[in-house]
Biotite code that builds the C-alpha atoms (Angstrom):
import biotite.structure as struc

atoms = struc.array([
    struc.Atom([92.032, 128.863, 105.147], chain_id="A", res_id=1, res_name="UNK", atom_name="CA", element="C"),
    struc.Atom([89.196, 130.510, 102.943], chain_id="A", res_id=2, res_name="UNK", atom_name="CA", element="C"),
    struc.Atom([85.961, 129.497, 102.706], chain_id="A", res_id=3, res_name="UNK", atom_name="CA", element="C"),
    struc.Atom([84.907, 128.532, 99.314], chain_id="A", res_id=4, res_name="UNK", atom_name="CA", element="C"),
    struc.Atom([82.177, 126.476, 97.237], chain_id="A", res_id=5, res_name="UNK", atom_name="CA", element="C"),
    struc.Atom([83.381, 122.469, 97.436], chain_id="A", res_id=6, res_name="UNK", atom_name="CA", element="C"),
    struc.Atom([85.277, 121.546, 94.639], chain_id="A", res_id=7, res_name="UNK", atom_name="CA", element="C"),
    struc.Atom([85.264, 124.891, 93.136], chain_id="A", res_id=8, res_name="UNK", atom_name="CA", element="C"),
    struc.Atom([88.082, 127.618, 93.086], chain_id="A", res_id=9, res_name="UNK", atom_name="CA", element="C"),
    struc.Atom([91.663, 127.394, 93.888], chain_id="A", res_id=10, res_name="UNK", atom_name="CA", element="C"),
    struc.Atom([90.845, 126.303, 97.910], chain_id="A", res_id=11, res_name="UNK", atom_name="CA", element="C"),
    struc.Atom([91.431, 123.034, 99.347], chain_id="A", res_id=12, res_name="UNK", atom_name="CA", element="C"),
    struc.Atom([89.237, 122.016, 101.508], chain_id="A", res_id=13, res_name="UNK", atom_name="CA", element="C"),
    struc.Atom([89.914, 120.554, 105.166], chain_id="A", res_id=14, res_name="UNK", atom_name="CA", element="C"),
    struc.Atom([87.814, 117.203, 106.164], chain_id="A", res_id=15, res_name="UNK", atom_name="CA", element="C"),
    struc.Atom([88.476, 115.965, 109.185], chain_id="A", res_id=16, res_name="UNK", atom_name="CA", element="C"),
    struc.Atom([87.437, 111.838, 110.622], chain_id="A", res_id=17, res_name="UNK", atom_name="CA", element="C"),
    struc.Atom([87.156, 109.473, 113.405], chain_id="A", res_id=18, res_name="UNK", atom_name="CA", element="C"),
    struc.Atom([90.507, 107.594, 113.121], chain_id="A", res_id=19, res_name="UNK", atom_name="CA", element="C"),
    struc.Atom([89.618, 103.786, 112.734], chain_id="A", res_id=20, res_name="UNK", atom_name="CA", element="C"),
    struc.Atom([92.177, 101.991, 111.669], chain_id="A", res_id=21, res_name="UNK", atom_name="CA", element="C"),
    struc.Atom([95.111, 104.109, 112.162], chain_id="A", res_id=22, res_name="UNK", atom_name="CA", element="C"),
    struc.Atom([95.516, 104.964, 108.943], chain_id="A", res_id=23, res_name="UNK", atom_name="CA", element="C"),
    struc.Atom([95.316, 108.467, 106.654], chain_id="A", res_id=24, res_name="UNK", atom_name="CA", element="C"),
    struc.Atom([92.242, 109.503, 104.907], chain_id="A", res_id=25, res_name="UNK", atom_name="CA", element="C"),
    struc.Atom([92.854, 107.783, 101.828], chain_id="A", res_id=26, res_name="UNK", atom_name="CA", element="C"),
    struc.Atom([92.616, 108.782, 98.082], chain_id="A", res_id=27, res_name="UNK", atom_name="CA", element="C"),
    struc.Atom([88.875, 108.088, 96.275], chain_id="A", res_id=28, res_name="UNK", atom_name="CA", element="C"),
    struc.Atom([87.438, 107.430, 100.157], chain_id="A", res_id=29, res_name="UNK", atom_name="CA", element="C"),
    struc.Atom([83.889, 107.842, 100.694], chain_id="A", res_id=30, res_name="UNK", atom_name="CA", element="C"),
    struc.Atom([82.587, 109.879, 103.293], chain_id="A", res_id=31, res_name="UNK", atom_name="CA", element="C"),
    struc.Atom([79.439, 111.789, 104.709], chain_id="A", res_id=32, res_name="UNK", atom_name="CA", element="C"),
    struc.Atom([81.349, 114.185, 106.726], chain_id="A", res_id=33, res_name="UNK", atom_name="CA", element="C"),
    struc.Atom([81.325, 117.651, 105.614], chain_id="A", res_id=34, res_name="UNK", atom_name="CA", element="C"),
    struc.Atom([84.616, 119.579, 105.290], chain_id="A", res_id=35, res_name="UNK", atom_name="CA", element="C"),
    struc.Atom([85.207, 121.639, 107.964], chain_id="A", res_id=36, res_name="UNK", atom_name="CA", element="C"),
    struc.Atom([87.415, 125.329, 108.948], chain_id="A", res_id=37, res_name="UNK", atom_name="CA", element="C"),
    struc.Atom([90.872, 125.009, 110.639], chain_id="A", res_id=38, res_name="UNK", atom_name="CA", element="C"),
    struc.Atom([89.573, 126.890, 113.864], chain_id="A", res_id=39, res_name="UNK", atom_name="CA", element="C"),
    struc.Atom([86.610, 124.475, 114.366], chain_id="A", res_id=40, res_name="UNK", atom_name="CA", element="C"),
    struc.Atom([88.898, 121.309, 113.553], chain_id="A", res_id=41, res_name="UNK", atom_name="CA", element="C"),
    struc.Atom([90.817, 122.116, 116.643], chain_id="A", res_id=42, res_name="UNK", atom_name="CA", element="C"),
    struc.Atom([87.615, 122.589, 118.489], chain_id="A", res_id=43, res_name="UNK", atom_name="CA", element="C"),
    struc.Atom([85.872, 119.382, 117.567], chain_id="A", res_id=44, res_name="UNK", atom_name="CA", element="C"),
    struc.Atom([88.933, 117.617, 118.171], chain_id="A", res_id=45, res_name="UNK", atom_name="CA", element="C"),
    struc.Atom([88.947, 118.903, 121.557], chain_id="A", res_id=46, res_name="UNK", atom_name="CA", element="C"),
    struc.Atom([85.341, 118.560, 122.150], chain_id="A", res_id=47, res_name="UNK", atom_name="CA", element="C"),
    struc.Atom([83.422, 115.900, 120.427], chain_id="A", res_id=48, res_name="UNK", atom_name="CA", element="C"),
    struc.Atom([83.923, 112.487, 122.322], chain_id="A", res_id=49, res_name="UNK", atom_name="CA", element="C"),
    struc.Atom([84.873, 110.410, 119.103], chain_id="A", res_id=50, res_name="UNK", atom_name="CA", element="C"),
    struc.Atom([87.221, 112.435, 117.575], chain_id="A", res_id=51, res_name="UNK", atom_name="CA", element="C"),
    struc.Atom([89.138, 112.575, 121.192], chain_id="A", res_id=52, res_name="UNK", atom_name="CA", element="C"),
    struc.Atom([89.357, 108.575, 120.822], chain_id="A", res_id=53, res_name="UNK", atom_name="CA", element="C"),
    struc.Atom([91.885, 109.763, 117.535], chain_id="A", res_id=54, res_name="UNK", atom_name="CA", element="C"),
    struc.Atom([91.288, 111.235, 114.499], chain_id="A", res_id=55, res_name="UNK", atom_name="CA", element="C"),
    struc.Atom([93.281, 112.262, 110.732], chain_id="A", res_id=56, res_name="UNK", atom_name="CA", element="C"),
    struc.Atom([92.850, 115.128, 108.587], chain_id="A", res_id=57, res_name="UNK", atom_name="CA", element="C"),
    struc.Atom([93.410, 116.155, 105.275], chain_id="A", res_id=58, res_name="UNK", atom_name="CA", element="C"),
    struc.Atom([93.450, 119.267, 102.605], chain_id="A", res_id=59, res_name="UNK", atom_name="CA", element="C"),
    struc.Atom([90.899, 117.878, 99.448], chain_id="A", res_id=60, res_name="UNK", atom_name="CA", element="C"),
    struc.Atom([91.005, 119.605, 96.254], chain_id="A", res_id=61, res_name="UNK", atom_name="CA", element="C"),
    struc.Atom([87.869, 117.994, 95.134], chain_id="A", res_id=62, res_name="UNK", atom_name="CA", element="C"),
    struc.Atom([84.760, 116.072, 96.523], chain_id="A", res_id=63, res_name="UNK", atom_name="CA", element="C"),
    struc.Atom([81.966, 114.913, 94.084], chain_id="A", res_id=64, res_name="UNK", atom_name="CA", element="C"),
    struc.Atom([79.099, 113.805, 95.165], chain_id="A", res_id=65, res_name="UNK", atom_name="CA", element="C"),
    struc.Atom([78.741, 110.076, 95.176], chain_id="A", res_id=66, res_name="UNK", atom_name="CA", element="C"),
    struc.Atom([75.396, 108.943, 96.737], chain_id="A", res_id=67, res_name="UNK", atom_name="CA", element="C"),
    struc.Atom([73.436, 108.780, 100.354], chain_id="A", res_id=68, res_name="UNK", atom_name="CA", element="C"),
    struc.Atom([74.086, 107.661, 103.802], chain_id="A", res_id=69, res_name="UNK", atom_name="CA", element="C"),
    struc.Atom([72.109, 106.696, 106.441], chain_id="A", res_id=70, res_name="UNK", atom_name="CA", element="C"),
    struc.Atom([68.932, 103.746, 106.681], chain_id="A", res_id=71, res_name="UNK", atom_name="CA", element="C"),
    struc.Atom([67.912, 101.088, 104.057], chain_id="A", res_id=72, res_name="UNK", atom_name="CA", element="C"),
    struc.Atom([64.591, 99.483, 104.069], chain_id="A", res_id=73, res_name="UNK", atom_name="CA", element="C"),
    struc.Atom([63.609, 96.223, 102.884], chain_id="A", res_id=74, res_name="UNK", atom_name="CA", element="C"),
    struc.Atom([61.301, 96.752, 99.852], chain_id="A", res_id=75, res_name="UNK", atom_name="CA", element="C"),
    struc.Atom([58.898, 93.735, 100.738], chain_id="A", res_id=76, res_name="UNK", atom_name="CA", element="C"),
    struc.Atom([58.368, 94.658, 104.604], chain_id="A", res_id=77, res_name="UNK", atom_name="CA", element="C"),
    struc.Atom([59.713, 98.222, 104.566], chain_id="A", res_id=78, res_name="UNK", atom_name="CA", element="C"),
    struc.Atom([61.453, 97.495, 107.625], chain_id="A", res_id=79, res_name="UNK", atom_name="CA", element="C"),
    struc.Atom([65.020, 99.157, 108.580], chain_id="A", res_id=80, res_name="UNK", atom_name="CA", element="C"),
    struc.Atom([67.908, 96.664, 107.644], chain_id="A", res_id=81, res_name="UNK", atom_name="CA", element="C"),
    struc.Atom([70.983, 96.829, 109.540], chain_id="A", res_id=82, res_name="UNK", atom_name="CA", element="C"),
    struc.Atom([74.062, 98.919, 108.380], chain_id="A", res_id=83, res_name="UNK", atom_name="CA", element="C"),
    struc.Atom([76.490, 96.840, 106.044], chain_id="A", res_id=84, res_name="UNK", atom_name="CA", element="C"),
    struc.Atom([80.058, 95.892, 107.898], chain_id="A", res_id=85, res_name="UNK", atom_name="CA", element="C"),
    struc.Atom([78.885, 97.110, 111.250], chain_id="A", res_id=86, res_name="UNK", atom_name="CA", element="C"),
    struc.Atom([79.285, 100.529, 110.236], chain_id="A", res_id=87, res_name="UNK", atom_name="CA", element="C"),
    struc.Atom([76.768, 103.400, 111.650], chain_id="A", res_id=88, res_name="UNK", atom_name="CA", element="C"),
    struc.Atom([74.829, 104.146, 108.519], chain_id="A", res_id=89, res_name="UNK", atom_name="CA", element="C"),
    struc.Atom([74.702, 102.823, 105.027], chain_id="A", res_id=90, res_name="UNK", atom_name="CA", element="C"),
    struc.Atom([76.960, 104.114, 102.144], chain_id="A", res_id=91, res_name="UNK", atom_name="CA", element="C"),
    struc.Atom([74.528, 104.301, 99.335], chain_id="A", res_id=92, res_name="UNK", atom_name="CA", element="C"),
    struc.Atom([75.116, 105.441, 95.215], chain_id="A", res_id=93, res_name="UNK", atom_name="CA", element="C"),
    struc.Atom([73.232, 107.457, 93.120], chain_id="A", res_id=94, res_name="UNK", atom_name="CA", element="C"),
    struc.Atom([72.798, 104.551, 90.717], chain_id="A", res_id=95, res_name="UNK", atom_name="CA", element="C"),
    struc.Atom([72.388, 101.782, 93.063], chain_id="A", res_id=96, res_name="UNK", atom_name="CA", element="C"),
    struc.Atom([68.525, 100.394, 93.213], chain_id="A", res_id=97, res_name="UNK", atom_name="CA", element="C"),
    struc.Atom([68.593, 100.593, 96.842], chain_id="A", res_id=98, res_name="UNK", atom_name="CA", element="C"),
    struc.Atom([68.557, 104.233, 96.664], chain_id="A", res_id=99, res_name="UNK", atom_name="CA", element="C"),
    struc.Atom([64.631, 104.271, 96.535], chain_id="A", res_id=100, res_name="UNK", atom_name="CA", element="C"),
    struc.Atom([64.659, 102.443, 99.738], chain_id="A", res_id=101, res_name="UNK", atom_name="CA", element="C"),
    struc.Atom([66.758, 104.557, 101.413], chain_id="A", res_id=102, res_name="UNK", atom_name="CA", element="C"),
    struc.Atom([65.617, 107.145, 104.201], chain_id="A", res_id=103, res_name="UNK", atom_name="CA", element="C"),
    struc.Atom([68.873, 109.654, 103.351], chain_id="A", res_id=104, res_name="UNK", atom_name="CA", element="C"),
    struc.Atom([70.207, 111.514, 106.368], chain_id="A", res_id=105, res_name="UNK", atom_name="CA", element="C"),
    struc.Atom([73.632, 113.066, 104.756], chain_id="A", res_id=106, res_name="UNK", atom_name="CA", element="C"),
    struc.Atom([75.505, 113.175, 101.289], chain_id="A", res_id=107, res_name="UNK", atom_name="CA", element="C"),
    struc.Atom([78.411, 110.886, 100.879], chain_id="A", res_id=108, res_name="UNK", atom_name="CA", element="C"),
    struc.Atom([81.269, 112.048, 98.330], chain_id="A", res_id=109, res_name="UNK", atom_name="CA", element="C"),
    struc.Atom([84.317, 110.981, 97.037], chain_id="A", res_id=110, res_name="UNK", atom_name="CA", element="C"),
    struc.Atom([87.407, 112.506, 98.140], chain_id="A", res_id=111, res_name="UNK", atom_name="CA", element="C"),
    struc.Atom([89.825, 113.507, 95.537], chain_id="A", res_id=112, res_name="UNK", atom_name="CA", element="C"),
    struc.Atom([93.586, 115.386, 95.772], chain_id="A", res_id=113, res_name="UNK", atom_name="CA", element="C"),
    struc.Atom([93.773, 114.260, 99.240], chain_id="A", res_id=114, res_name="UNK", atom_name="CA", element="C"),
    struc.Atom([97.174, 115.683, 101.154], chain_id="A", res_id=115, res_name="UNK", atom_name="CA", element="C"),
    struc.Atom([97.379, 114.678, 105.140], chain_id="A", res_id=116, res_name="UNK", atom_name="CA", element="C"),
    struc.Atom([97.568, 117.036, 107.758], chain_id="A", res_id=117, res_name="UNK", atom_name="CA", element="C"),
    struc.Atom([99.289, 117.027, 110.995], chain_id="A", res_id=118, res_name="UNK", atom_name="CA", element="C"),
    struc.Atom([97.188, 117.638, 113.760], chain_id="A", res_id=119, res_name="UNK", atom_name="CA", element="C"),
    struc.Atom([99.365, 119.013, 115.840], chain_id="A", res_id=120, res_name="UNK", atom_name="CA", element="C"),
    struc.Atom([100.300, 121.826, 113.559], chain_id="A", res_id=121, res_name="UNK", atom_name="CA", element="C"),
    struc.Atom([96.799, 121.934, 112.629], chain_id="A", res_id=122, res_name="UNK", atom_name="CA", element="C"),
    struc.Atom([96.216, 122.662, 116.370], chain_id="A", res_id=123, res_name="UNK", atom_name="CA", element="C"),
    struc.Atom([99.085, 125.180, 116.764], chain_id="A", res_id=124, res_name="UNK", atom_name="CA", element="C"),
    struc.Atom([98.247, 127.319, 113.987], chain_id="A", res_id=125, res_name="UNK", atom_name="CA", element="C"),
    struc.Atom([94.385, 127.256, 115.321], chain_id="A", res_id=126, res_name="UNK", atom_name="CA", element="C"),
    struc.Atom([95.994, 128.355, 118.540], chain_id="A", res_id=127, res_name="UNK", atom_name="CA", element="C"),
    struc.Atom([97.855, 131.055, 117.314], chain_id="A", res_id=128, res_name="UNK", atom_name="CA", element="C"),
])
């Protein structure tokens, strides 16, 4: 797979996830993960202790950016307010008025063209 600008060009673009539902990445889903290359796909799945747990992977044709993750504070205290839905860090949009409260640790985007990947032909042709 080439490396290319997201969203630009003729590439695809591989993003790989924590599977938690059991489910495929899903078209429009919002993420903060950045796409990654084939070869280091097969490495993080080896490696990195939440992606052992399960994972799913697919090729993106295009990812627009969509907002902020990571802490909101309250406006009145500015103290940290828990993540929404027990997730790990806070979706937030460009146009929501939280954004100003918002310490911003990663871009979230939208991912677009979305075709699943096998992982274990994703790990094969790593391999080869």
């Amino acid at each position: 797979m080439a490396c290319s600008t997201l969203g630009r060009g003729t590439e695809r673009h591989l993003f790989l996830m924590r599977d938690t539902d059991g489910r495929p990445i899903r078209e429009g889903e919002q993420t903060a993960m950045p796409p990654i290359h084939e070869t280091c796909a097969s490495e993080a799945m080896r490696d990195c202790p939440h992606l052992r747990e399960g994972c799913v992977a697919a090729l993106v044709e295009y990812a627009p950016a969509w907002g902020v993750a990571d802490i909101v504070h309250e406006p009145k205290t500015p103290q940290p307010l828990p993540p929404e839905d027990g997730a790990e860090l806070t979706f937030v949009a460009y146009r929501d008025p939280r954004i100003r409260w918002t310490l911003a640790a990663r871009d979230v985007v939208v991912l677009q063209g979305c075709a699943a990947v096998d992982l274990d032909n994703l790990a094969a042709r790593a391999a080869a």
